[in-house]
C-alpha atoms as one frame of an Amber mdcrd trajectory, in Angstrom:
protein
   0.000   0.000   0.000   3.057   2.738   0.708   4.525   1.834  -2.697   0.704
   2.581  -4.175   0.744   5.964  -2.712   4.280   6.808  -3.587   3.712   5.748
  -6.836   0.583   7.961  -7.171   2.581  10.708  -5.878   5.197  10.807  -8.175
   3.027  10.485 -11.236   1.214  13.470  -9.955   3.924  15.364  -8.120   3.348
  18.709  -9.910  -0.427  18.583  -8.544   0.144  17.379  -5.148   2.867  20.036
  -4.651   0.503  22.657  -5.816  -2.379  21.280  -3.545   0.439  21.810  -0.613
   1.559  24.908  -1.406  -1.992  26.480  -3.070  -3.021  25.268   1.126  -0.165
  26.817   2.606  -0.819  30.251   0.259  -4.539  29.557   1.150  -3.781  29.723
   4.622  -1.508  32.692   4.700  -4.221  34.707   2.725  -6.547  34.045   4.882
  -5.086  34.526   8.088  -3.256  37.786   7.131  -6.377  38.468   6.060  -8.621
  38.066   9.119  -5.674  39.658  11.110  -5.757  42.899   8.949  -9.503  42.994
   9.072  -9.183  42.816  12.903  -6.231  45.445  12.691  -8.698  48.030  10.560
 -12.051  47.628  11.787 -13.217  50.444  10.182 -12.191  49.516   6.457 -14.356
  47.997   3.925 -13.517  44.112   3.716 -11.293  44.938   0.645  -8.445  46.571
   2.173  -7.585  43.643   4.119  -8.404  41.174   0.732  -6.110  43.437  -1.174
  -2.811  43.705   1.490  -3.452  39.327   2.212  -3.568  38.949  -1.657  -0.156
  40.771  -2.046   1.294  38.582   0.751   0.150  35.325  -0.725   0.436  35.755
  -4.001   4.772  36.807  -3.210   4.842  33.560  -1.546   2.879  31.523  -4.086
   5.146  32.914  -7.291   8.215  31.842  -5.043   7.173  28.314  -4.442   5.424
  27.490  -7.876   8.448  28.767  -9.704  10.862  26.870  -7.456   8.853  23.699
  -6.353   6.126  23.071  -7.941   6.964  23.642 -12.266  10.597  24.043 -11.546
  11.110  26.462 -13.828  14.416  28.229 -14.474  14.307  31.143 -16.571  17.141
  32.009 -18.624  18.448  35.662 -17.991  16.771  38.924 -16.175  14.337  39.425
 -18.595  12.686  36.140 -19.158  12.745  36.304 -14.987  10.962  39.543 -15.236
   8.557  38.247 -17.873   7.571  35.210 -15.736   6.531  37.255 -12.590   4.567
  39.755 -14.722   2.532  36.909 -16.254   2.198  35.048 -12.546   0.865  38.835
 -11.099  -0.940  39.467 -14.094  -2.625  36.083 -14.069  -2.981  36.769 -10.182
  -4.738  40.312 -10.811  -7.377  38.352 -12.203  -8.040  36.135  -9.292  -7.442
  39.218  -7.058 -10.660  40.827  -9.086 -12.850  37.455  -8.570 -12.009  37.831
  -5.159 -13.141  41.329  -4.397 -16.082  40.931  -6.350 -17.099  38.095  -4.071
 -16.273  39.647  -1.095 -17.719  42.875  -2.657 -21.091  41.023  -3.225 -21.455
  38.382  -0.412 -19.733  40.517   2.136 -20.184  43.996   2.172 -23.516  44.286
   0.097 -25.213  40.832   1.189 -23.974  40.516   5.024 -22.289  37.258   5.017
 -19.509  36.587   7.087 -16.372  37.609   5.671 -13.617  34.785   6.891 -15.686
  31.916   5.363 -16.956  33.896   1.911 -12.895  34.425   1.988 -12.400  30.572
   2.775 -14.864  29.658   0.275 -13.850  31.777  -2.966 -10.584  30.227  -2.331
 -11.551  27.652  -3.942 -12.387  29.306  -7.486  -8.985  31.346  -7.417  -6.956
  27.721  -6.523  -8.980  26.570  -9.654  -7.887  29.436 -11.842  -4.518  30.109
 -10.657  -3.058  26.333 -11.856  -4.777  26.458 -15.016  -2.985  30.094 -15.833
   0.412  28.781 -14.380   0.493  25.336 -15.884  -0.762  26.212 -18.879   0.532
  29.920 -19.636   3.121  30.849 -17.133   5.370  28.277 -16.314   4.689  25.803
 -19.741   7.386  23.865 -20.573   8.849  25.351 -23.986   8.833  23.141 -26.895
């Protein structure tokens, strides 16, 4: 049975490493994020998405480009081009995020740490279908 699993995790060692380290991002989003919304009690709940986003999204270009698609980009520029594409592609999920929170949140009352929690889900979704398959691809 441990040969089984280890066997399942190599053949899918780019997913399970991004299931690990989309959690661990997960996690720091959303506990910087219900830290900061404790910290400004007065702010809409997008100040706090915004600043938790920044945080997470630092940590998750580190550990995708390192760990997870192992990528190694050839020079300063094709660095440079790599992280614009991971925040650009991140921007996006940012925006699906604060138009949750915008609509569940602040206009419909919901508690904000689990409509956080939950939309985490969608942006996991989206985030490893834009790096697998338009930052990090493997060139041909």
């Amino acid at each position: 049975m441990p040969d089984k699993i280890l066997s399942l995790v190599e053949k899918y060692r780019e997913q399970v490493l991004y299931l690990i380290f989309g959690f661990l991002t997960t996690a720091i989003d959303q506990i910087s994020f219900m830290i900061l919304l404790r910290l400004l009690p007065d702010m809409t709940s997008i100040v706090p998405a915004v600043v938790s986003w920044i945080i997470a999204v630092s940590f998750a270009y580190t550990t995708n480009r390192k760990w997870v698609f192992q990528t190694q980009s050839a020079g300063i520029r094709a660095l440079l081009r790599e992280a614009s594409l991971f925040y650009i592609a991140r921007i996006f999920s940012l925006l699906l995020t604060v138009l949750i929170m915008w609509l569940l949140v602040d206009l419909g009352g919901h508690n904000a740490d689990i409509t956080k929690l939950a939309s985490s889900v969608l942006v996991v979704i989206s985030n490893y279908v834009f790096s697998k398959f338009w930052i990090f691809r493997k060139s041909s």
